[in-house]
C-alpha positions, 0 to 999 in steps of 0.5 A, a space after each residue: 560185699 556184692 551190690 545187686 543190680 537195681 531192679 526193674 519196674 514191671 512194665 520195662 520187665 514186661 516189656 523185654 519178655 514181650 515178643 518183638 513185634 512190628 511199629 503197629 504193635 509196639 502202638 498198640 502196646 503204648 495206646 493201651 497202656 496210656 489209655 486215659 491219655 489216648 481217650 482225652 488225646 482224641 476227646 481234645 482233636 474233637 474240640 479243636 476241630 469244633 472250634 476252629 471249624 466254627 471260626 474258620 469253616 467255608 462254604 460248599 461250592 462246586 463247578 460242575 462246568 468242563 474245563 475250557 468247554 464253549 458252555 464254560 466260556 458263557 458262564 464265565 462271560 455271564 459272570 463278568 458281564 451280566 451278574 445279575 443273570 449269572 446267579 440261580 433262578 426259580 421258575 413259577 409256573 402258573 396254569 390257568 383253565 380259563 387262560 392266564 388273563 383271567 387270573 391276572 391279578 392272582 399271578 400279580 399279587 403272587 409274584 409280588 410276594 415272591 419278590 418279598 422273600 429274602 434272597 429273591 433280586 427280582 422277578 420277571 413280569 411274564 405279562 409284558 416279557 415276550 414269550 412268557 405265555 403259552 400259545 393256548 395262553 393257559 400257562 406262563 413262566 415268571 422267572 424270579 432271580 435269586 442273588 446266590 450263584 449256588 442253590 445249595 447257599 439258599 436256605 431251606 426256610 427261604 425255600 420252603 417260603 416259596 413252596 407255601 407261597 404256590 401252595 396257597 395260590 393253588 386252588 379255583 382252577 389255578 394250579 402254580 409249581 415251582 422249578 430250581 435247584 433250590 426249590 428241589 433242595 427245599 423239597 428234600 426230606 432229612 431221611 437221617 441215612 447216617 442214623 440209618 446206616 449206623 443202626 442197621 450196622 449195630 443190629 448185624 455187629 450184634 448179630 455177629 459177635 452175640 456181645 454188647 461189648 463187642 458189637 458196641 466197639 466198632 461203632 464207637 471207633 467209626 463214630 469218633 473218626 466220623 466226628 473228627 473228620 466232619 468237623 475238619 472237613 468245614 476247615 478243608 473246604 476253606 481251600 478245597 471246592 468241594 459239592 455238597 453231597 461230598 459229605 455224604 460219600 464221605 460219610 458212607 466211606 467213614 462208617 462203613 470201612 471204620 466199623 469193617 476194620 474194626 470188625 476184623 481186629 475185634 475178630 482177630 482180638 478175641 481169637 488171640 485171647 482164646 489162644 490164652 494171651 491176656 488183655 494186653 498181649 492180644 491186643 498188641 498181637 492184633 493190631 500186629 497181625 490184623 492192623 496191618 491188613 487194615 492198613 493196606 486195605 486203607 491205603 487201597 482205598 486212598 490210592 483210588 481216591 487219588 485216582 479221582 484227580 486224573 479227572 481234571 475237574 474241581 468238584 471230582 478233587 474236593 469230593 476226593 480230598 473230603 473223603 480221603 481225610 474221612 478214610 485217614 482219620 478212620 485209619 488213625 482211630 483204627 490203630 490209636 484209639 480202638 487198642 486204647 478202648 480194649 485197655 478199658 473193655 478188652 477183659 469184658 469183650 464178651 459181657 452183656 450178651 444176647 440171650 439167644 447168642 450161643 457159646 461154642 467150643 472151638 479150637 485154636 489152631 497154630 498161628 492163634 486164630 480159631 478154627 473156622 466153623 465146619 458150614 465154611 470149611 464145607 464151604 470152602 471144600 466144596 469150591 476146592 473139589 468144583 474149582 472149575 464149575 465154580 469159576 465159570 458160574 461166578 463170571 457168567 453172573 458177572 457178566 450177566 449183571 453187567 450187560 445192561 450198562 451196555 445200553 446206558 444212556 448218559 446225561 444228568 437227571 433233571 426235575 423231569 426225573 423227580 416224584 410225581 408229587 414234587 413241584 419241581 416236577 409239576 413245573 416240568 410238565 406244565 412247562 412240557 405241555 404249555 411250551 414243549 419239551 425244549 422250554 425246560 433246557 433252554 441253550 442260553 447264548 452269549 456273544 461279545 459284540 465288536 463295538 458297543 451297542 453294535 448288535 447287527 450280527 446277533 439280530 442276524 444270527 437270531 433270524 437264522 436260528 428261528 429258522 434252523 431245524 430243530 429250534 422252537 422259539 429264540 428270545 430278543 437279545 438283551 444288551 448289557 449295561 456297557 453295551 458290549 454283551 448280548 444275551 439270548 435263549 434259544 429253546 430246542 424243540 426237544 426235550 434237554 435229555 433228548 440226543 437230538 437236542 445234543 445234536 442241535 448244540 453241536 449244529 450250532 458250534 460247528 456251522 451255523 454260528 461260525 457262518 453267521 458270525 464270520 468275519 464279524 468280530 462277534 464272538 458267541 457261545 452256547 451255555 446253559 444247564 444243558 449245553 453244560 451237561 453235555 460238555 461235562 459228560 464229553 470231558 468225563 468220558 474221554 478222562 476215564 480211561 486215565 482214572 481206571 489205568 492210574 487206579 489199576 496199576 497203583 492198586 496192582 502195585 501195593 499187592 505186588 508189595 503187600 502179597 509178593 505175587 503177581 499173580 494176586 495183584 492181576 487177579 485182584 485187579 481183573 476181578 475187581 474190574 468184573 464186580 464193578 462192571 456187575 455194578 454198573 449194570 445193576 445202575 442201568 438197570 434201575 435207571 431203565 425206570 421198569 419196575 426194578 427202578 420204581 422199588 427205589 423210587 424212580 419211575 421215568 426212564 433216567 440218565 446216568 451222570 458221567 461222573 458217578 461211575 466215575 466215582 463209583 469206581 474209584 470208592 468201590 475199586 478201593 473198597 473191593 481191595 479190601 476184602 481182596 487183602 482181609 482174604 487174601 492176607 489169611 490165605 498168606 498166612 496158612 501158605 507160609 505156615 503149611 506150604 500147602 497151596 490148596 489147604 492154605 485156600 480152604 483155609 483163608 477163606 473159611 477163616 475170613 468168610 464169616 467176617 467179610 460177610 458180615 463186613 459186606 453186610 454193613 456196608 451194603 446197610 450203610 450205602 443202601 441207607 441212602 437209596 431213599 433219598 429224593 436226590 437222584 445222585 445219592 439215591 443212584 450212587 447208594 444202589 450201586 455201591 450196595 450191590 457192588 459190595 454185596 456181588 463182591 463179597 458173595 459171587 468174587 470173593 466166595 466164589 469166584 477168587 477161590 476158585 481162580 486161586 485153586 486153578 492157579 496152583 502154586 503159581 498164586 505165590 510166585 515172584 520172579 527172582 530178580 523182582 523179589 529182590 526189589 520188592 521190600 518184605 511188608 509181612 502183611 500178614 504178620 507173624 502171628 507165631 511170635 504172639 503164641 504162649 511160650 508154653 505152646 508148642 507148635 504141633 499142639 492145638 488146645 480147645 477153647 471155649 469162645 462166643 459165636 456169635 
């Protein structure tokens, strides 16, 4: 009697007659099958982070001071000495028509219900402290401390309490502005740019996929990651310091390149579904072809995140931590959660559709993906047959858009740069005109005395200041309790963005302190906002070359791996420095203040701080990368498959062109969601960033690569013998031949009809 073998369930069965496919395949085929899993997996990560990021969230916080700098040295010695000037400050500017005494008991009661409001320590009394009044006598300054260090720590209803304050006081010839971070803060409007940047995003899936279903993905995917990763960010920053609006980068670079990648599997999934695979098996087929791209273009992006710790400075590494965790969790939805989502939604990827969204007929080429539309593949022959024109025409443009940067100026932006209509700027000229520009960057100095109560020498020194060219006015020293610590300002006669009153600080270090203090025991430094503006620009500038060697080569490297082909990793790497320095100039451009800089919002011609092209180039270096590898990977793809150099060009770029462009258009809606906000850093940071992306995927990546690639020949995919043997086989690309039908034969293509959207 012969026994038959035990049969096998279906999903073992199905299991053995798959393809072989690598681990992003085989995720993807576990995700999809354990969806419901999946889906509460994730639903369970978001609840774990709510509560653990409500029971043990920190706070932002970040120190914008440079390490070891003379600026740092005063802050550090105000923070032990003198606590209660260490802490941030408001400023109350009172204009008078008929001179300040007139109104004395109108400024008196003001101040006093300034002082009532909560986080307020105390205010000056500008009536009896020297130098409070103007010289015409029309305005003065009362200085009202507050007892947070960080502006960001005070709330925005506190703030908004000052403002109503100053408001109601105004009026009968008597005008009264507030000036501080934390009076900035209180005037900033919530412009909702996430809100903005996801809608502007649905509208362009729409548009491209002409499906619900399919434009609906993306944005669940970058919205959950979003989720998940904002909530952990809170338990980050318990160890990491990290700014404010590192949350917004890191918002920008979650949704962006969350619904970017995305975007590409749900392209690649719905090709492999028109090539005749079910549900399933096209899933598994692209997270094996298409994951893997997503996972090189995120690991670009990471790699130039890191880059950001070359800069030696804490505020650079909290925004980085912050916003690698956002690009990671993105990652992980990317292969986990978005092949779990096609287990419910795959079968109906092309429901609810537009009315206007037409169906075409196109045909599935070998490989499984669909043959390009005939507007690309004209595209893509016209760059073939005017490679030459092509290339010379996409770097003049480069270099056109990159020439105003050489006249940028460096320096943070300050009130002065604000709307007219803001208070912080009405402080800013009143201070301007009653006092002089240096009233709004006053140098503020610190000396250690060599002997309690011993101010002979800072009483010297401030004589000798009052006569050093280019000071306007220095305040009497004011001793610490203990005796041992002066204080003092010194106001420049020019204005805290001037170069001359950069020189002046430089004056002061290097000769006329160091003569005065000599041999004295007294040790004075020179601090304040705007000695500290210029130390951190110096200590930035000269770390730059460490950020952009380290990106470049690390970058240079994982194309190396990824394409097998050095001539790609070096063409990437100088094309991409090309779009980033077409960036840059579009920036300077708008921060000349002429009419292009007022489109946005910014009518005074305004510095640029050193650390946004810092960070605009380590986001947009890893961003560019992306593209390079969505592009270049289809490239691979056709050169394995035909051998064919130029029709592998043709091709990749006719497959991926319709996909970066729409890719590039997200993200340049989510980054141009943030040019309307009043802070001059994210509004600068969201111009470049949206330019960079829309230069990059027009003029580099349709345009300017193909050209170089077909200039290049077959020497795109050459690897020197020895270092081929080095460098492991990731397949990059895939091997989307083992996805095919079993029916299929490779020489045959079969017309199938596919949405257009």
């Amino acid at each position: 009697m012969t026994v038959a073998p035990p049969s096998r369930d279906r999903a073992t069965a199905a299991l053995d007659a798959a393809p072989r496919v690598g681990p992003l395949g085989r995720l993807a085929r576990l995700t999809y099958r354990r969806r419901g899993t999946t889906v509460l997996a994730w639903l369970a990560v978001l609840a774990l982070a709510a509560v653990l990021s409500g029971a043990f969230g920190g706070e932002f916080k970040a120190d914008y001071s440079a390490p070891g700098s003379d600026s740092k040295a005063a802050q550090d010695l105000l923070e032990q000495r003198f606590p209660a000037r260490a802490g941030d400050s408001v400023d109350v500017v009172v204009h008078a028509d008929n001179g300040v005494e007139s109104v004395r008991s109108d400024v008196t009661a003001l101040l006093a219900k300034v002082a009532a409001v909560p986080h307020v320590e105390s205010v000056d009394d500008p009536f009896t402290t020297a130098g409070s009044i103007s010289p015409d006598g029309r305005t003065l300054l009362a200085r009202a401390r507050l007892d947070v260090v960080n502006p960001v720590d005070m709330p925005l209803e506190d703030g908004t309490r000052l403002l109503a304050l100053a408001t109601s006081a105004s009026g009968d010839g008597l005008q009264v502005a507030l000036g501080g971070q934390a009076v900035q803060q209180a005037e900033a409007p919530a412009i909702g740019s996430e809100i903005i940047g996801v809608s502007a995003a649905a509208i362009i899936l729409l548009l491209t996929f002409g499906s619900v279903v399919a434009a609906g993905l993306p944005i669940l995917v970058a919205v959950a990651g979003l989720a998940v990763s904002s909530l952990l960010t809170g338990l980050v920053i318990t160890v990491v310091d990290a700014p404010d609006w590192s949350t917004s980068l890191a918002t920008m670079m979650g949704i962006g390149i969350g619904i970017d990648y995305v975007l590409l599997m749900v392209t690649r999934f719905r090709e492999w579904r028109a090539a005749g695979l079910d549900s399933e098996a096209a899933t598994v087929a692209t997270l094996d072809t298409a994951g893997r791209s997503v996972m090189v273009a995120g690991s670009t992006v990471v790699i130039s995140m890191l880059g950001l710790f070359a800069m030696g400075l804490s505020f650079m590494r909290g925004a980085a931590v912050v916003t690698i965790l956002s690009v990671l969790v993105v990652m992980a939805a990317s292969v986990t959660l978005f092949p779990a989502l096609l287990g419910y939604l795959g079968r109906y990827v092309e429901r609810l559709r537009l009315p206007f969204a037409r169906r075409q007929t196109a045909r599935v080429a070998v490989g499984g993906h669909v043959e390009p539309s005939r507007a690309w593949l004209r595209w893509s022959r016209l760059i073939e047959r005017q490679r030459v024109a092509a290339a010379a025409v996409g770097v003049v443009i480069l270099l056109a858009l990159a020439a105003p940067f050489l006249g940028v100026r460096f320096g943070f932006p300050d009130a002065g740069n604000n709307q007219a209509d803001t208070s912080t700027r009405q402080a800013y000229d009143m201070l301007s005109t009653g006092f002089g520009p240096g009233a709004n960057g006053p140098l503020l100095l610190t000396a250690e005395l060599p002997g309690t109560g011993d101010s002979t020498t800072v009483d010297s020194l401030a004589t000798v200041l009052t006569g050093t060219p280019g000071v306007a006015a220095v305040s009497p020293a004011v001793l610490n309790s203990a005796g041992d610590t002066a204080v003092f300002s010194v106001v420049p006669t020019t204005g805290p963005q001037s170069p001359r009153t950069e020189d002046l600080v430089h004056q002061l270090r290097d000769t006329v302190i160091p003569a005065s203090t000599e041999g004295t025991g007294t040790t004075v430094h020179v601090g304040g906002v705007t000695a500290t503006s210029i130390d951190s620009t110096h200590n930035i500038s000269r770390r730059i070359p460490l950020l952009i060697g380290g990106v470049v080569i690390l970058s240079m490297l994982l194309l190396l791996v990824s394409f097998r082909s050095v001539a790609v990793a070096v063409k990437a790497a100088a094309m991409n420095l090309l779009s980033v320095a077409a960036a840059y100039g579009v920036v300077a451009l708008v921060l000349q203040g002429g009419w292009v800089g007022q489109l946005i919002g910014i009518d005074t011609e305004t510095p640029l701080p050193a650390f946004v092209p810092v960070l605009m180039f380590a986001v947009l270096f890893g961003l560019s990368m992306d593209y390079e590898v969505f592009l270049v990977s289809r490239m691979r793809e056709a050169w394995l498959r035909s051998g064919d150099n130029g029709r592998a060009i043709v091709e990749g770029l006719a497959s991926t062109g319709r996909v970066i462009t729409a890719a590039a258009a997200i993200m340049v809606a989510v980054f141009a969601a943030f040019v309307p906000s009043p802070d001059i850093v994210l509004k600068v940071i969201g111009v470049g960033m949206a330019s960079a992306i829309l230069i990059d995927a027009t003029v580099v990546r349709m345009l300017l690569v193909p050209a170089v690639m077909h200039l290049l020949g077959r020497a795109n995919w050459w690897m020197p013998a020895r270092l081929g043997r080095l460098v492991p086989h990731l397949h990059v690309e895939g091997r989307p031949e083992v996805h095919l039908p079993g029916q299929r034969r490779p020489e045959v293509a079969t017309a199938t009809t596919v949405s257009a959207g």
